[in-house]
mmCIF file of the N, C-alpha and C atoms, coordinates in Angstrom:
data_MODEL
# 
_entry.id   MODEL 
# 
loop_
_atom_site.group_PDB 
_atom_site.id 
_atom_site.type_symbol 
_atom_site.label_atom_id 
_atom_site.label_alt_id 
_atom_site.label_comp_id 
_atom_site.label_asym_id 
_atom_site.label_entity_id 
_atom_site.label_seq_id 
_atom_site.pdbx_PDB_ins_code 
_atom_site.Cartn_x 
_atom_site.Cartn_y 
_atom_site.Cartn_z 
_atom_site.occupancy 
_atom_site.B_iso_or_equiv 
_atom_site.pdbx_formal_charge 
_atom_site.auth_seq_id 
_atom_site.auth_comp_id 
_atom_site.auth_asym_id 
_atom_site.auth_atom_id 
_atom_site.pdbx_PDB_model_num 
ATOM 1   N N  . UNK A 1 1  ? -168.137 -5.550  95.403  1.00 0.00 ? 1  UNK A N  1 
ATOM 2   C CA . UNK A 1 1  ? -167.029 -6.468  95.416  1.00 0.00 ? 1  UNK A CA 1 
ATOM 3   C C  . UNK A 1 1  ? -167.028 -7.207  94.089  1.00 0.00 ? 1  UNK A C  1 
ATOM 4   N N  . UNK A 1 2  ? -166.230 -7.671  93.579  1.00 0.00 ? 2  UNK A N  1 
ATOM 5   C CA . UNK A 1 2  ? -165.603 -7.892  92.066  1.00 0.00 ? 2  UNK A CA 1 
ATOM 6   C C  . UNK A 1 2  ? -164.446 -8.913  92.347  1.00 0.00 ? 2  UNK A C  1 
ATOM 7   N N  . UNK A 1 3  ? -164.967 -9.981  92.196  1.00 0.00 ? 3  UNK A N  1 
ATOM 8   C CA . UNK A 1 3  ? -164.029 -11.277 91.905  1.00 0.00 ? 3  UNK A CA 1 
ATOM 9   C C  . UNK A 1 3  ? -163.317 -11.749 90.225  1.00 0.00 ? 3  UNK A C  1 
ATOM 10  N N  . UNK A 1 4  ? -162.110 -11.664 90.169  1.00 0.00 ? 4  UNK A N  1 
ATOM 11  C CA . UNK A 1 4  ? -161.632 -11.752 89.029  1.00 0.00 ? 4  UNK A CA 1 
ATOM 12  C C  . UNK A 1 4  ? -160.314 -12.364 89.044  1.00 0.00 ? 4  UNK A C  1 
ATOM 13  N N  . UNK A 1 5  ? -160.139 -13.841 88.373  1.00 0.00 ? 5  UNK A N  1 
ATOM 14  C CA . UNK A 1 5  ? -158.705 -14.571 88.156  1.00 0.00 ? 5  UNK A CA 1 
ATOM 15  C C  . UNK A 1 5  ? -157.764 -14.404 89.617  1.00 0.00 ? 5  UNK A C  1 
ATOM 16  N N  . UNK A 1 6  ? -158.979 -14.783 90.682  1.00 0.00 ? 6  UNK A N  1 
ATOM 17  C CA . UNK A 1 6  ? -158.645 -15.414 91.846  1.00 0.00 ? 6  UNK A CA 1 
ATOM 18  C C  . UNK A 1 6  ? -158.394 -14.423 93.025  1.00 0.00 ? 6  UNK A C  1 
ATOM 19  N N  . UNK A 1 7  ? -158.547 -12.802 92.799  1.00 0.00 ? 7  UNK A N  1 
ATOM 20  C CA . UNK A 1 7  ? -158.221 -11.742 93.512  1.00 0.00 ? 7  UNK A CA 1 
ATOM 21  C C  . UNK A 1 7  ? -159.644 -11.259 93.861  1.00 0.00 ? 7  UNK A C  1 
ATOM 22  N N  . UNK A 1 8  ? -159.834 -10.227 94.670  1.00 0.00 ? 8  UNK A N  1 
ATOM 23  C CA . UNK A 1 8  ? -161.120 -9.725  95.229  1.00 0.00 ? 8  UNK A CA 1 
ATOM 24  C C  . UNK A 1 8  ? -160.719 -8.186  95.130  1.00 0.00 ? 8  UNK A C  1 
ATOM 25  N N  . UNK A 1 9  ? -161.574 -7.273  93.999  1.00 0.00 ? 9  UNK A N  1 
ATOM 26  C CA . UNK A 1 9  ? -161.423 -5.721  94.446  1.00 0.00 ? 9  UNK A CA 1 
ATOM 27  C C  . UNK A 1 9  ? -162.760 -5.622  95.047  1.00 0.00 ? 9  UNK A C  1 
ATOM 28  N N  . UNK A 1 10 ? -162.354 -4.515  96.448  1.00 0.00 ? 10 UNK A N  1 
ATOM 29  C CA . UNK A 1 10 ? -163.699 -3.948  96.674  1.00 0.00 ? 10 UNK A CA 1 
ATOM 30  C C  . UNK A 1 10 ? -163.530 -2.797  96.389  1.00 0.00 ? 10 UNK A C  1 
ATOM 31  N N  . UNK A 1 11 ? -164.737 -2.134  95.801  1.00 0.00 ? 11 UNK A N  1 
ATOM 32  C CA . UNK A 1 11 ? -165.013 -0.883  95.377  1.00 0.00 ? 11 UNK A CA 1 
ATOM 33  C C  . UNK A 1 11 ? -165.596 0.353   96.816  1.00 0.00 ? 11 UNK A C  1 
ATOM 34  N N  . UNK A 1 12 ? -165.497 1.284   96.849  1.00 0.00 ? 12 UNK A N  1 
ATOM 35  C CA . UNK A 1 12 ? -166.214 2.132   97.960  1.00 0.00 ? 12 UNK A CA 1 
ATOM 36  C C  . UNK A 1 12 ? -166.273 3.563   97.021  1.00 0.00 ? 12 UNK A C  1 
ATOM 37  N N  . UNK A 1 13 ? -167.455 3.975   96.966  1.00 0.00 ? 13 UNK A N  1 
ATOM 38  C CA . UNK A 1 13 ? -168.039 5.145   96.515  1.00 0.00 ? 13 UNK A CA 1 
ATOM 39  C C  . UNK A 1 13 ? -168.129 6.263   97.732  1.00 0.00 ? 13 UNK A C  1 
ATOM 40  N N  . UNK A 1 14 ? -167.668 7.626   97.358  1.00 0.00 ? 14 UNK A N  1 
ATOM 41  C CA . UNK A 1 14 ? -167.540 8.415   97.889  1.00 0.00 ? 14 UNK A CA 1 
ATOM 42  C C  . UNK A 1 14 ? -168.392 9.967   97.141  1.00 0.00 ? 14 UNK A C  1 
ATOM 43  N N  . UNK A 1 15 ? -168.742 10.173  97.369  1.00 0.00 ? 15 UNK A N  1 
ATOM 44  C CA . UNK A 1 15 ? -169.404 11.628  96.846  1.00 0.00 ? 15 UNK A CA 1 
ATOM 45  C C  . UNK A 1 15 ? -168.271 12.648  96.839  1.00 0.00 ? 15 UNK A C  1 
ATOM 46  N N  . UNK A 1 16 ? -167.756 12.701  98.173  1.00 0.00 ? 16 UNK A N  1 
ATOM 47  C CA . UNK A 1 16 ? -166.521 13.774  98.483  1.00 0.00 ? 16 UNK A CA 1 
ATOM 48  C C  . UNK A 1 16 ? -165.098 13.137  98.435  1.00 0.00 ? 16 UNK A C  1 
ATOM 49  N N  . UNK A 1 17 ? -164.585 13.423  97.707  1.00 0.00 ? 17 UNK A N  1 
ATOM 50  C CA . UNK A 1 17 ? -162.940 12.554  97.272  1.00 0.00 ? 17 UNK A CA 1 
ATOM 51  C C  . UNK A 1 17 ? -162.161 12.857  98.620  1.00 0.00 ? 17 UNK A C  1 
ATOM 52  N N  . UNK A 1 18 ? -162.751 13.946  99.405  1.00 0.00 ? 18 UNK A N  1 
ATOM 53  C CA . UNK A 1 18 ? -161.565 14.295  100.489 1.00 0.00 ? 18 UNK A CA 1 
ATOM 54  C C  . UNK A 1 18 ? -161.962 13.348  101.504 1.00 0.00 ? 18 UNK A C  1 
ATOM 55  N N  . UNK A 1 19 ? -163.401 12.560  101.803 1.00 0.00 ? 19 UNK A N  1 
ATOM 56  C CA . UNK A 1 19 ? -163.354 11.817  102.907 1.00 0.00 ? 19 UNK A CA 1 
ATOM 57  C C  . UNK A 1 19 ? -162.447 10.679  102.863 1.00 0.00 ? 19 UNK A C  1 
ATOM 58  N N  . UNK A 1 20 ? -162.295 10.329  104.032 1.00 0.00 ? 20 UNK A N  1 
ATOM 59  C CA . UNK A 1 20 ? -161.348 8.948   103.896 1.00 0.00 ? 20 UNK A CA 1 
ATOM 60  C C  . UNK A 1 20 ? -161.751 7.797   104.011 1.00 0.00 ? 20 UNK A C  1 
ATOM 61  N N  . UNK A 1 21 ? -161.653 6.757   103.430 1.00 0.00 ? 21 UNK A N  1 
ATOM 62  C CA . UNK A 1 21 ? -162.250 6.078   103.050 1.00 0.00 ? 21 UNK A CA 1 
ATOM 63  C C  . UNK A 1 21 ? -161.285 4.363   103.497 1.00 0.00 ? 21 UNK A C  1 
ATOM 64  N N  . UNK A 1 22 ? -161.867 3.673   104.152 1.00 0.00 ? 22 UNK A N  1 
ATOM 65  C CA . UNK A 1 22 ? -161.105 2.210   104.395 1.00 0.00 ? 22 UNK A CA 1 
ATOM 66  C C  . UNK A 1 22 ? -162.242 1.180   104.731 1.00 0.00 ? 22 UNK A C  1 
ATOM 67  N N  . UNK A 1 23 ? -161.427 0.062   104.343 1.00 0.00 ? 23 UNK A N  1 
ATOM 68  C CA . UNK A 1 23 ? -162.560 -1.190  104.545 1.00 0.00 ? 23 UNK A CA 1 
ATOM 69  C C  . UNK A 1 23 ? -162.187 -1.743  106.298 1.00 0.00 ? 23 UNK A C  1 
ATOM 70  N N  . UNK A 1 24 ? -163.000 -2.053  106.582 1.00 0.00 ? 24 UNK A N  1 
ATOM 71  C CA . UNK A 1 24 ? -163.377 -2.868  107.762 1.00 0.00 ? 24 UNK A CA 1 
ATOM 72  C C  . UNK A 1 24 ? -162.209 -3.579  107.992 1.00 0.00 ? 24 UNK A C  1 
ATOM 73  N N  . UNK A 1 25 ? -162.083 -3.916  109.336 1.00 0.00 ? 25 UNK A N  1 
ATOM 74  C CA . UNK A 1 25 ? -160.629 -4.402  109.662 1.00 0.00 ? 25 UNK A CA 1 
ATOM 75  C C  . UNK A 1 25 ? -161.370 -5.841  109.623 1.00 0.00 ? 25 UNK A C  1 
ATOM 76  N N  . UNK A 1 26 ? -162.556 -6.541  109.704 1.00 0.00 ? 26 UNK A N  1 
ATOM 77  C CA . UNK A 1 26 ? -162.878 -7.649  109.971 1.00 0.00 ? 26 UNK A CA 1 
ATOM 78  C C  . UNK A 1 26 ? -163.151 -8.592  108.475 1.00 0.00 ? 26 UNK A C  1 
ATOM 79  N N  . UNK A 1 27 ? -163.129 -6.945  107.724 1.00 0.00 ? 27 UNK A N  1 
ATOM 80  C CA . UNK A 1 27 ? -163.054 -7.230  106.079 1.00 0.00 ? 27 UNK A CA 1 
ATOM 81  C C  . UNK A 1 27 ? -161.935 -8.031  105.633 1.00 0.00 ? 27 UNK A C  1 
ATOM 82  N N  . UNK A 1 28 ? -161.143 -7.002  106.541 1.00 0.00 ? 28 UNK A N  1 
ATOM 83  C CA . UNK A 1 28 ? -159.761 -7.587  105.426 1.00 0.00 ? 28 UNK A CA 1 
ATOM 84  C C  . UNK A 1 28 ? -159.213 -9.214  105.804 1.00 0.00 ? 28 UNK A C  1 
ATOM 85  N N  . UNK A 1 29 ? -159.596 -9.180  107.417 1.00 0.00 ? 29 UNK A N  1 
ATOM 86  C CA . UNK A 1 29 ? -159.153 -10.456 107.736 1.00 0.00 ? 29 UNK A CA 1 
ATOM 87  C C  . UNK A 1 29 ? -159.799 -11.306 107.319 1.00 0.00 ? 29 UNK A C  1 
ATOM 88  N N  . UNK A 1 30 ? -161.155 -11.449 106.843 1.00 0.00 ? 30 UNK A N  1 
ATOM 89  C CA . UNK A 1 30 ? -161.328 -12.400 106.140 1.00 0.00 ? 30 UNK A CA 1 
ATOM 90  C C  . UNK A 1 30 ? -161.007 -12.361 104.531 1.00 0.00 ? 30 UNK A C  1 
ATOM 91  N N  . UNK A 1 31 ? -161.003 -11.408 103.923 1.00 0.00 ? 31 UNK A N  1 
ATOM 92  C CA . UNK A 1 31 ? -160.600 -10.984 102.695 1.00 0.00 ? 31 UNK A CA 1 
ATOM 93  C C  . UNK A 1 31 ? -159.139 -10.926 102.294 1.00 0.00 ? 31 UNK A C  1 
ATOM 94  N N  . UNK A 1 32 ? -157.876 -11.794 102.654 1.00 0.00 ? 32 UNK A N  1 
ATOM 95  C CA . UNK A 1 32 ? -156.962 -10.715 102.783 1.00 0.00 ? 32 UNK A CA 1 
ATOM 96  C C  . UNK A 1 32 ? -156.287 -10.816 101.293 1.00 0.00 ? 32 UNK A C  1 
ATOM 97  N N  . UNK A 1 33 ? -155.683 -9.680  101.155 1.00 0.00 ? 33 UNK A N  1 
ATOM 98  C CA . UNK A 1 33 ? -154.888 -9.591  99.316  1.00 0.00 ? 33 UNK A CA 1 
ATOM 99  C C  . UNK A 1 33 ? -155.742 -8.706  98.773  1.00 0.00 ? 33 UNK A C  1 
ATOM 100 N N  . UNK A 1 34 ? -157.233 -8.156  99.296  1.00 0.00 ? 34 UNK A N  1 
ATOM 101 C CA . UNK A 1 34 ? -158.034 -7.763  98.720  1.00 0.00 ? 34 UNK A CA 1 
ATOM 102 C C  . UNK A 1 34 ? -157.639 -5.994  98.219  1.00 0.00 ? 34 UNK A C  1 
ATOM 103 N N  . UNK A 1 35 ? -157.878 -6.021  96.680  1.00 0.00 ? 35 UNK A N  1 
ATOM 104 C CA . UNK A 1 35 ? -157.590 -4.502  96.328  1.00 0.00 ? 35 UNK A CA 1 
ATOM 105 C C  . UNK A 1 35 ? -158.827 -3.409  96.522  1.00 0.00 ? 35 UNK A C  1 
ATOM 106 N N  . UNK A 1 36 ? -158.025 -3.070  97.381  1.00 0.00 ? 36 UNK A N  1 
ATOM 107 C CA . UNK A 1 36 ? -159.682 -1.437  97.567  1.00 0.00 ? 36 UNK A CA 1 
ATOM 108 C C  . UNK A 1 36 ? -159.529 -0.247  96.863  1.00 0.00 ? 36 UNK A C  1 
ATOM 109 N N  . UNK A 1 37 ? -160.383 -0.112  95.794  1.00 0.00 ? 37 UNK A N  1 
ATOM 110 C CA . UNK A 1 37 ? -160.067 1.043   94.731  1.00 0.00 ? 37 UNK A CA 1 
ATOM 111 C C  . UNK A 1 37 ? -161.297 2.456   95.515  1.00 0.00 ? 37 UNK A C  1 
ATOM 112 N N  . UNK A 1 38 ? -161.059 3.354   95.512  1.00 0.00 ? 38 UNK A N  1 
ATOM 113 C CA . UNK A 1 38 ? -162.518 4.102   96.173  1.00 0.00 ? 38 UNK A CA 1 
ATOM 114 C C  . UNK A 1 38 ? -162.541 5.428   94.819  1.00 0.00 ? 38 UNK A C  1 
ATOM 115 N N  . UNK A 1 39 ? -164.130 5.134   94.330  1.00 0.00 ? 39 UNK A N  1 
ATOM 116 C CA . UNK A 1 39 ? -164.773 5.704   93.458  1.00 0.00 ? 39 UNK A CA 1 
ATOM 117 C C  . UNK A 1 39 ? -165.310 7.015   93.881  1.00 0.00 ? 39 UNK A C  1 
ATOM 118 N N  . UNK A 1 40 ? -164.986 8.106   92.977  1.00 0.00 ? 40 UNK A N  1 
ATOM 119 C CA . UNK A 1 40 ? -165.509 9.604   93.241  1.00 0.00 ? 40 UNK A CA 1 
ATOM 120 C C  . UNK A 1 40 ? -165.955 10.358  92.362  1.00 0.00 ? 40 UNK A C  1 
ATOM 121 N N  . UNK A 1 41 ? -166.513 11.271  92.509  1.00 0.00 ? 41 UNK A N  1 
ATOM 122 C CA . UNK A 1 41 ? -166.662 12.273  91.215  1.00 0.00 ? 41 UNK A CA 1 
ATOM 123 C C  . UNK A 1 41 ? -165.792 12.620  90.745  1.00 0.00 ? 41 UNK A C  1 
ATOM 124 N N  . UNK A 1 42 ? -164.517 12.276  91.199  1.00 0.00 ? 42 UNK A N  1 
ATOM 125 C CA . UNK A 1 42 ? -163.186 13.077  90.344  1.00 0.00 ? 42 UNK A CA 1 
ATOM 126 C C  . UNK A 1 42 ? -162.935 11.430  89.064  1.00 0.00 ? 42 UNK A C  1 
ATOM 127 N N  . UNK A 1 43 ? -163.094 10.684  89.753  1.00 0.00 ? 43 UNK A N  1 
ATOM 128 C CA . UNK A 1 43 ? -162.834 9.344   88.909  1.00 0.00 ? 43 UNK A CA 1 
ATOM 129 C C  . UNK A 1 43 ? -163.844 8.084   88.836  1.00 0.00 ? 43 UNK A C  1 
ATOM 130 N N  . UNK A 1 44 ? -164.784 8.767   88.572  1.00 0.00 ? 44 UNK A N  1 
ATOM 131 C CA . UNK A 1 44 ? -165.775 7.618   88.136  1.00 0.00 ? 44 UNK A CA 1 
ATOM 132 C C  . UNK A 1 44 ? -166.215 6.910   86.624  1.00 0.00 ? 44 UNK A C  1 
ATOM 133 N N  . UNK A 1 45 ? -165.555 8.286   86.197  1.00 0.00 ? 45 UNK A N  1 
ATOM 134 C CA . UNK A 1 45 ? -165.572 7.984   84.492  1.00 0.00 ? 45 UNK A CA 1 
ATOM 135 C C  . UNK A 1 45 ? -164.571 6.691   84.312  1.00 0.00 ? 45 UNK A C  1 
ATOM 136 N N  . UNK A 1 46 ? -163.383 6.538   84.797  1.00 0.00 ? 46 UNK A N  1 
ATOM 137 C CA . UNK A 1 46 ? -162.448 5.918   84.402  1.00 0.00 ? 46 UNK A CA 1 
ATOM 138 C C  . UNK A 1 46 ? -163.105 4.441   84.743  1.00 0.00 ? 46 UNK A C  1 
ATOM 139 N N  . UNK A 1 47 ? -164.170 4.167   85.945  1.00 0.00 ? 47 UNK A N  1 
ATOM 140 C CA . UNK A 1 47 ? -164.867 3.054   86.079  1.00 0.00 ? 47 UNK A CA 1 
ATOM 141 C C  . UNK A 1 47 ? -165.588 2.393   85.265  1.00 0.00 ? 47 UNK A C  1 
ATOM 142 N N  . UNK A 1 48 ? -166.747 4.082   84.438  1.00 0.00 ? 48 UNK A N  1 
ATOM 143 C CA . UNK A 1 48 ? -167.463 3.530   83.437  1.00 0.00 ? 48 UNK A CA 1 
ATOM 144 C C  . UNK A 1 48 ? -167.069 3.110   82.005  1.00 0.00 ? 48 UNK A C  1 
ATOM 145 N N  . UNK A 1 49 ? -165.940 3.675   81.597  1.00 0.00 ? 49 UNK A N  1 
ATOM 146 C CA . UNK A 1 49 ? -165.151 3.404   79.808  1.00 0.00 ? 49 UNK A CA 1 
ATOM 147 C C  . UNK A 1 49 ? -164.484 1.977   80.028  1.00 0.00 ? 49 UNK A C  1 
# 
């Protein structure tokens, strides 16, 4: 999770890009606005540059 100029991204890592991937419903209600980006081997580079 990554707090920045008042917003919250959470990140979720995936090995396999095809699984599906969502945050917790108890997440969001306390989190809400929160951006969920999900990290894979197809796009992890774009995380690290």
């Amino acid at each position: 999770m990554w707090q920045k100029g008042g917003t919250i991204d959470a990140f979720e890592a995936k090995w396999n890009p095809k699984r599906r991937a969502s945050l917790p419903k108890s997440f969001l209600e306390a989190y809400p606005g929160t951006v969920h980006q999900v990290i894979s081997t197809e796009n992890y580079m774009n995380f690290l540059l």
